[in-house]
Backbone bond lengths (Angstrom), bond angles and torsions (degrees), N, CA, C in turn:
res aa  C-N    CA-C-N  psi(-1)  N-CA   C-N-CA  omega(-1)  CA-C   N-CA-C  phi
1 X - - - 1.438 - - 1.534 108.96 -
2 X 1.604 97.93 138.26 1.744 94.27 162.89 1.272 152.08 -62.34
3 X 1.504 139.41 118.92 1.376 120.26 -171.33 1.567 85.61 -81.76
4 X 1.818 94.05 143.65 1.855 104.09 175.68 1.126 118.05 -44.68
5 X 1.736 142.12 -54.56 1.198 145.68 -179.28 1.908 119.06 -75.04
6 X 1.358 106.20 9.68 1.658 103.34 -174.49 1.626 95.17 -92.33
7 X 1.038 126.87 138.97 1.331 132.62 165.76 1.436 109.20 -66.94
8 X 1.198 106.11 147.29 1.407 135.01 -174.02 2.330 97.80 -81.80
9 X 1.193 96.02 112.11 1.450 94.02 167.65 1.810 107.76 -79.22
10 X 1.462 102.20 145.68 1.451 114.70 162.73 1.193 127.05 -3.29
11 X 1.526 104.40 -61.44 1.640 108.52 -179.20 0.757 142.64 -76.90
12 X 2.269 108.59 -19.79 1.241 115.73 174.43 1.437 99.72 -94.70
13 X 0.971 147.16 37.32 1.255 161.04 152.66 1.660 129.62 -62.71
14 X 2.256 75.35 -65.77 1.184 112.10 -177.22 1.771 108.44 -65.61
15 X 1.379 110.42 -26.58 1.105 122.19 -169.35 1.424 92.04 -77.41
16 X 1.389 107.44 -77.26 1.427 104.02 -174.14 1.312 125.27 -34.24
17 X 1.973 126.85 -33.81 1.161 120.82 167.38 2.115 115.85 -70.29
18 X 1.094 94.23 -17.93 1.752 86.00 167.95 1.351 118.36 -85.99
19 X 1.231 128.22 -7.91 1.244 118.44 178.38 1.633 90.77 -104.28
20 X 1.613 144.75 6.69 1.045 128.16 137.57 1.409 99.89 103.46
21 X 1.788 105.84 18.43 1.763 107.91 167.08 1.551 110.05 -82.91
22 X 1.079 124.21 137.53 1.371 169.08 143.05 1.973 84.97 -6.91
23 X 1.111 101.20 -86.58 1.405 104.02 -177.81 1.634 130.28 -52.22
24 X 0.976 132.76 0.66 1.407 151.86 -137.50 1.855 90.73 -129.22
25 X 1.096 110.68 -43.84 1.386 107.87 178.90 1.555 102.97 -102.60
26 X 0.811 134.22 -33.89 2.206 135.44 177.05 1.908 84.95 -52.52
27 X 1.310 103.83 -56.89 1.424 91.19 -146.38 1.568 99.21 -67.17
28 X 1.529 132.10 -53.21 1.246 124.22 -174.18 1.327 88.86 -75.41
29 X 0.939 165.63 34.22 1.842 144.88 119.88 1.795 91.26 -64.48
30 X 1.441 115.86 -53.27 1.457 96.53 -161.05 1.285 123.30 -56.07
31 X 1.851 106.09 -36.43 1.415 127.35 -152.74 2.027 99.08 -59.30
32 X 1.483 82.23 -50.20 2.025 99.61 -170.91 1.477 123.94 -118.27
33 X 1.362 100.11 27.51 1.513 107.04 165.83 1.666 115.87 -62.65
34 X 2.075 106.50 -61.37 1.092 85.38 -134.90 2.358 84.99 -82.32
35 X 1.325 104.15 8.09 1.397 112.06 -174.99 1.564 98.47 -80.13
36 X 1.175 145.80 9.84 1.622 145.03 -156.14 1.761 72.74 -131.75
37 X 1.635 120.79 -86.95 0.969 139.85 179.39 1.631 103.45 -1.45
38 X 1.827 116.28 -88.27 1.235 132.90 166.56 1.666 100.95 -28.86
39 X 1.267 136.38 -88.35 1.298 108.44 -168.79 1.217 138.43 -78.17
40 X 1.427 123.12 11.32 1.220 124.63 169.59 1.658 100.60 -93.97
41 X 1.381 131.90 -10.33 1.156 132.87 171.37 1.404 130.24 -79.83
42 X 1.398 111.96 -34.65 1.430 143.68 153.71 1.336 104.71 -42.51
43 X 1.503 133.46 -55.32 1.120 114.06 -177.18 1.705 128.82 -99.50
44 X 2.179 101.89 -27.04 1.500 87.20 156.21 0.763 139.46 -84.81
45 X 1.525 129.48 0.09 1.601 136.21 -159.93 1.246 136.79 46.63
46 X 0.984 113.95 -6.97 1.502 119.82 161.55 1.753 132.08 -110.04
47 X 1.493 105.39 112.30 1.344 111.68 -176.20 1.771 117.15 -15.43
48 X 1.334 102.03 -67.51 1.248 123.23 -149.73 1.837 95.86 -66.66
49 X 1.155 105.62 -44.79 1.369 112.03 -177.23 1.236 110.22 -77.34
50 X 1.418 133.83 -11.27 1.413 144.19 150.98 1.155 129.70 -41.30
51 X 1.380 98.99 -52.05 1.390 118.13 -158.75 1.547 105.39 -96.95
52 X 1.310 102.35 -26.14 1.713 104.08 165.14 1.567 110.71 -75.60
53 X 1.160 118.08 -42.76 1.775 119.90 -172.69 1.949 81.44 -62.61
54 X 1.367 147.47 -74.21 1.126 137.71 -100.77 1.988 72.69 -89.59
55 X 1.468 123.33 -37.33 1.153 122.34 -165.29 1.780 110.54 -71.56
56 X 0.978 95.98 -10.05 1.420 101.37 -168.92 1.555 97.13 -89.51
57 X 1.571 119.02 -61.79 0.832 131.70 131.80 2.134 122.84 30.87
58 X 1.378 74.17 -78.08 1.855 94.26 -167.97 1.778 108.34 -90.44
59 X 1.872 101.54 -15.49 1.462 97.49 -175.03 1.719 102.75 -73.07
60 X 1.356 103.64 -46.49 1.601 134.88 -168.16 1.653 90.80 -40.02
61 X 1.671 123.99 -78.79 1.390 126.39 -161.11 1.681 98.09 -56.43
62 X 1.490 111.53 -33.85 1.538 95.44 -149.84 1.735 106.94 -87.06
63 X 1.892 92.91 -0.73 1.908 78.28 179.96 1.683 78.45 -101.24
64 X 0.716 163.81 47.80 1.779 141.08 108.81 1.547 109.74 -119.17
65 X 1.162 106.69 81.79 2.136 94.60 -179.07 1.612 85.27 -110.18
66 X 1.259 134.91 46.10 1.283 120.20 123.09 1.883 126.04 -65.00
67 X 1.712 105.86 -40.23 1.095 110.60 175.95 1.337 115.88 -54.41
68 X 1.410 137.94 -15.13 1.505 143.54 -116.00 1.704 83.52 -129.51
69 X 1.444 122.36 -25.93 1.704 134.04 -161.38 1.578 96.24 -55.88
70 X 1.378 110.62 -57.87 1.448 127.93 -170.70 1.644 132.80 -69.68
71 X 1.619 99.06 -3.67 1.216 115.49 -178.01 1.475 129.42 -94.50
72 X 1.419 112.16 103.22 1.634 109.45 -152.03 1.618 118.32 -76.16
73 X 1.608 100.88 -11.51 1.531 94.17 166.42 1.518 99.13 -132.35
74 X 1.030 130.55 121.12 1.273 149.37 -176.73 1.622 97.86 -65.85
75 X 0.944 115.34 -60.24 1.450 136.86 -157.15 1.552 107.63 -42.45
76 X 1.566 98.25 -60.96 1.633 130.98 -169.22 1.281 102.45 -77.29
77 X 0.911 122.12 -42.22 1.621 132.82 171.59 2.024 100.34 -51.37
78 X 1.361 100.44 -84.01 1.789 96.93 176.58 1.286 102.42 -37.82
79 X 1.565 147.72 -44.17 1.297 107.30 -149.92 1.846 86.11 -104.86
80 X 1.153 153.60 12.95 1.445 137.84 139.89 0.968 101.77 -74.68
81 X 1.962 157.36 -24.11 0.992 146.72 164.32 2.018 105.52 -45.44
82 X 0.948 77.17 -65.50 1.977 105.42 -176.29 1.509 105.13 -45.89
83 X 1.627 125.99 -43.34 1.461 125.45 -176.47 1.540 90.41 -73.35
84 X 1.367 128.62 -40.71 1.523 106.66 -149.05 1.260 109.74 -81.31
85 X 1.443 117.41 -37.30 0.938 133.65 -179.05 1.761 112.38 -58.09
86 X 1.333 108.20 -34.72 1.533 116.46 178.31 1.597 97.33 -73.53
87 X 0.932 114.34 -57.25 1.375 109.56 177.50 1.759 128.20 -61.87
88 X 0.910 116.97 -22.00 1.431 131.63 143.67 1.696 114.12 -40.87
89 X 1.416 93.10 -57.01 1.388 97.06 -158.46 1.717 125.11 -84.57
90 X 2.319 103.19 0.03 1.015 95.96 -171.77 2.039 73.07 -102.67
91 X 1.213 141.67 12.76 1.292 130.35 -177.73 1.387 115.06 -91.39
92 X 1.285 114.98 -32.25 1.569 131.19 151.82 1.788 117.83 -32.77
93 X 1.652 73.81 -63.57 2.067 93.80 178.42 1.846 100.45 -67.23
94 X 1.320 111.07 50.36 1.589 99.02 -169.94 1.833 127.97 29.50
95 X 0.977 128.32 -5.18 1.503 145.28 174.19 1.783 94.01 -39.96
96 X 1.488 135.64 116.82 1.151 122.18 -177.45 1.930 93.56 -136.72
97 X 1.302 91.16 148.47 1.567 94.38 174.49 1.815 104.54 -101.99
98 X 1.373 100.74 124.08 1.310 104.45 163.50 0.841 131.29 -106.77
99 X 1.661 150.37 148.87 1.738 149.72 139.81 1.700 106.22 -33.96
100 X 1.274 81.20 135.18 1.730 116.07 177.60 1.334 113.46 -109.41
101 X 1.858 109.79 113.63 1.786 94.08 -162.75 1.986 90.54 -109.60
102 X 1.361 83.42 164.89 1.580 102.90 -179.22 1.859 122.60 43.96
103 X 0.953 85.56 54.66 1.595 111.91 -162.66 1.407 97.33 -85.51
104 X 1.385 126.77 129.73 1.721 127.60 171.48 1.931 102.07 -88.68
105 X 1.182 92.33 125.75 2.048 91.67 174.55 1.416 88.65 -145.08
106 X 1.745 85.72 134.09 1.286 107.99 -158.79 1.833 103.71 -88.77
107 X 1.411 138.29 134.92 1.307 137.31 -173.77 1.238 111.18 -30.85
108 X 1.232 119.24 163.62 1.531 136.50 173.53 1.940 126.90 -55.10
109 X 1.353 78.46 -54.49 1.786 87.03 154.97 1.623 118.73 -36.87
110 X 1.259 97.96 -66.94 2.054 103.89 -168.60 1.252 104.51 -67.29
111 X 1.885 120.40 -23.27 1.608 106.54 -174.56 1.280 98.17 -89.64
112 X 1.366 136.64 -20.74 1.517 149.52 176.41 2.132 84.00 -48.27
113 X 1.077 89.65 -65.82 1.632 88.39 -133.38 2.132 93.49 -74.12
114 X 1.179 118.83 -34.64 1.324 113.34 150.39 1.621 130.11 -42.56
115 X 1.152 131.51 -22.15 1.274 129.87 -171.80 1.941 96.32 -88.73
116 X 1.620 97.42 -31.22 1.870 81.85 -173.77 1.064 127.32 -112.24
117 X 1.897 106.12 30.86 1.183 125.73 166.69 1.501 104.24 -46.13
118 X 1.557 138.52 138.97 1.172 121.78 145.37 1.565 144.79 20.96
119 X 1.339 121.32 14.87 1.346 111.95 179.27 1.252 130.75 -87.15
120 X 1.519 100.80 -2.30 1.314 115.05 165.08 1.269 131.48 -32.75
121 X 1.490 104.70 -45.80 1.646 112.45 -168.16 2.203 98.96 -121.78
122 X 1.064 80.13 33.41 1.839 104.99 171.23 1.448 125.57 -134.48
123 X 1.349 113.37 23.92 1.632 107.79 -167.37 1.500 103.36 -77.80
124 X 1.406 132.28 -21.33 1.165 124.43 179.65 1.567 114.32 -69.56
125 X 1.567 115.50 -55.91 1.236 126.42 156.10 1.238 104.75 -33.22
126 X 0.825 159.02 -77.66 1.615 170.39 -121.86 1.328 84.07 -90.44
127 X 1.155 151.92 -55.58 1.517 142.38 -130.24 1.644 97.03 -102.19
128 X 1.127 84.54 -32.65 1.641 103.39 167.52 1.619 121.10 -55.53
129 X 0.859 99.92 -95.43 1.590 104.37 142.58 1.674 122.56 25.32
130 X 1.465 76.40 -107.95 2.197 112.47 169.61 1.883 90.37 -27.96
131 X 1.503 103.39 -55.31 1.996 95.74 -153.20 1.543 84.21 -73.43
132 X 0.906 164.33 22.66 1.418 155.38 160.09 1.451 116.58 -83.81
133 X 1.635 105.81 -40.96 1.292 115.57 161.62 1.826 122.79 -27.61
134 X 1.662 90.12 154.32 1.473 79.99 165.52 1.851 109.57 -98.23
135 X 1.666 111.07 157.49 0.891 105.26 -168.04 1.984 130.32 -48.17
136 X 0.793 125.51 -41.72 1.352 144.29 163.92 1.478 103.99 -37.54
137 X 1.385 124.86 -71.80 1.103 140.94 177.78 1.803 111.73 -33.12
138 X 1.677 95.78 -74.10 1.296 131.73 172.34 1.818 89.35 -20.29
139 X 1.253 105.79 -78.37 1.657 126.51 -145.47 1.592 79.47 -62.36
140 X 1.022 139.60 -56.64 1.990 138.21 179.10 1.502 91.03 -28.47
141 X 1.467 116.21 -73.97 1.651 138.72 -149.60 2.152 87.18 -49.18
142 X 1.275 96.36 -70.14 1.611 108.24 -157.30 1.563 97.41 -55.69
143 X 1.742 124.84 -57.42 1.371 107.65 -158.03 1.976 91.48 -76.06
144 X 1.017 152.40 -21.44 1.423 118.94 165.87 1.298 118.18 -85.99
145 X 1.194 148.59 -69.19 1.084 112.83 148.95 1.691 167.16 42.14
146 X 1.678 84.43 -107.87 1.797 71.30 161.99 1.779 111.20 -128.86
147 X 1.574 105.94 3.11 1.850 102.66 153.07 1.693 119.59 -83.87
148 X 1.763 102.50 9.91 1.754 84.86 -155.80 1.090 154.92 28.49
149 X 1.499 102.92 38.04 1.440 112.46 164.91 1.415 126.06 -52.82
150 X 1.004 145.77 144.61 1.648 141.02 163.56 1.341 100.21 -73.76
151 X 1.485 114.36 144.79 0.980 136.80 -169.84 1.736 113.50 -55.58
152 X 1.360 107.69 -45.26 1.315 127.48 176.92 1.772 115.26 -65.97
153 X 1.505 120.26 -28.67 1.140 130.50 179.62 1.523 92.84 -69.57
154 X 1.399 111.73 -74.06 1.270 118.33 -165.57 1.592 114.04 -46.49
155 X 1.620 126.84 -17.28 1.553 126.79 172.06 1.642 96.11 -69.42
156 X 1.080 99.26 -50.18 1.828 103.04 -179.10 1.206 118.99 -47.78
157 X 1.213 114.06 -40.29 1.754 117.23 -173.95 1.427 116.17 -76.18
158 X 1.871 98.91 -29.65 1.711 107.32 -169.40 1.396 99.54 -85.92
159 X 1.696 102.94 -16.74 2.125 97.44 -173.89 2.088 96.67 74.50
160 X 1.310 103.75 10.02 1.489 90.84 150.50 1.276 141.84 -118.64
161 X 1.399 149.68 -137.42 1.099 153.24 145.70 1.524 130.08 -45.53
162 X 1.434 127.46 123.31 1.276 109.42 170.45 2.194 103.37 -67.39
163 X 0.917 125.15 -65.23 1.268 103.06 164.63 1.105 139.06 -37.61
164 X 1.483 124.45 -24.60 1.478 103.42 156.67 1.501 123.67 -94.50
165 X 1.237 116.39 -0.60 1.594 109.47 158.84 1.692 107.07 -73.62
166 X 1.221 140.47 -41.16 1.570 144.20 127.63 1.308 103.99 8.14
167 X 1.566 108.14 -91.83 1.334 107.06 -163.41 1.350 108.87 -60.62
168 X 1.401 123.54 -55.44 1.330 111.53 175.57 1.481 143.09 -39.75
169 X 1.927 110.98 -33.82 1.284 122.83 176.30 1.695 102.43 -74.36
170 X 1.602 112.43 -23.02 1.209 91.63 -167.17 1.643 118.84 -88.67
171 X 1.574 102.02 -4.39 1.494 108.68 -165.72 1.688 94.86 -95.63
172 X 1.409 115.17 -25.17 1.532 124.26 -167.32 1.909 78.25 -66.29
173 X 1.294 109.61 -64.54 1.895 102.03 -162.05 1.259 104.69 -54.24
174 X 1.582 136.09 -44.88 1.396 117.34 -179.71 1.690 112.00 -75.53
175 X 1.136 120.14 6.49 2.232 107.28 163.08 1.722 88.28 -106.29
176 X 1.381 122.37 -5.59 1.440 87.48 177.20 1.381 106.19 -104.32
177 X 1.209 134.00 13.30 1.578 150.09 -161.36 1.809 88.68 -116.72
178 X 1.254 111.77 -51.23 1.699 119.03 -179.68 2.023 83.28 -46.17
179 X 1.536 87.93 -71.37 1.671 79.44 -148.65 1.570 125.53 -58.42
180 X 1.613 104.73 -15.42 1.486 91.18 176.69 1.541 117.25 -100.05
181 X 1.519 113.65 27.52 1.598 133.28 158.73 1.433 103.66 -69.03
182 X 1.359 104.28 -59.11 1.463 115.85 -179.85 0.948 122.07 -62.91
183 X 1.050 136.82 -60.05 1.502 132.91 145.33 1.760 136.55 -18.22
184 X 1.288 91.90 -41.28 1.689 107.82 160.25 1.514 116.09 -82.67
185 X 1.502 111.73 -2.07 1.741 95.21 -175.30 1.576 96.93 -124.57
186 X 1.354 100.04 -2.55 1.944 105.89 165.87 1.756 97.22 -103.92
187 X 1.148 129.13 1.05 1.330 114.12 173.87 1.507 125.40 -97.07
């Protein structure tokens, strides 16, 4: 039996939504809403279309969460649900990822040591930035980043090149490195 204040794990959740309690689905809507939300937003950028993918999202698992019994991290599961589906949804919007040929990318070292320039105390700038991107690009920047995708996953998902997700991450960091120069010499 439950003590009132112990949180409900995943499964008895999951349980509770198969036997068709009320609470079983509120609570995992609460638990991974606004975490589905965040990355399906990250990559379409638009609220409204966010908030419909994340709802769509939550209708999809919850009219079969028998499938959902067998899934040992719930968590990780919603947010590859959440990328594909985002990514689906900017391919619809014609949004297509292409290969980038004869592309210069500079060794691992220089992108090593560019990423920990200072952005620490720039994430707003930075976010800024990224939405300037073009969309394609953008969606490179966000799923490594802040889904941690590996670079190589993310060619897989787009159906393109690991070099041109390369070239792309590396040209996205030098306009977003451009822009927060500028930003520091208008600030």
């Amino acid at each position: 039996m439950k003590v009132e204040n112990t949180p409900y794990t995943d499964k008895e959740l999951l349980i509770l939504c198969k036997s068709g309690t009320e609470l079983g689905y509120s609570q995992l809507y609460h638990r991974y809403s606004k975490s589905v939300f965040n990355t399906v937003f990250r990559l379409v950028t638009e609220v409204s279309e966010a908030e419909d993918l994340t709802q769509d999202i939550f209708v999809s698992i919850f009219s079969d969460i028998q499938k959902l019994m067998d899934i040992d991290n719930l968590g990780a599961w919603l947010k590859r649900v959440s990328i594909n589906k985002s990514i689906s949804h900017l391919r619809k919007k014609k949004v297509y990822f292409s290969d980038v040929e004869n592309s210069n990318i500079i060794d691992e070292s220089e992108e090593q040591l560019l990423e920990k320039q200072n952005w620490d105390n720039k994430i707003e700038e930075i976010l800024k930035a990224i939405e300037t991107l073009p969309i394609d690009t953008k969606t490179i920047v966000n799923l490594y980043l802040f889904e941690n995708i590996p670079q190589e996953e993310i060619a897989n998902m787009l159906g393109i090149s690991n070099t041109t997700v390369r070239s792309k991450y590396h040209r996205a960091k030098k306009k977003i490195l451009q822009s927060l120069e500028q930003t520091m010499s208008y600030g």
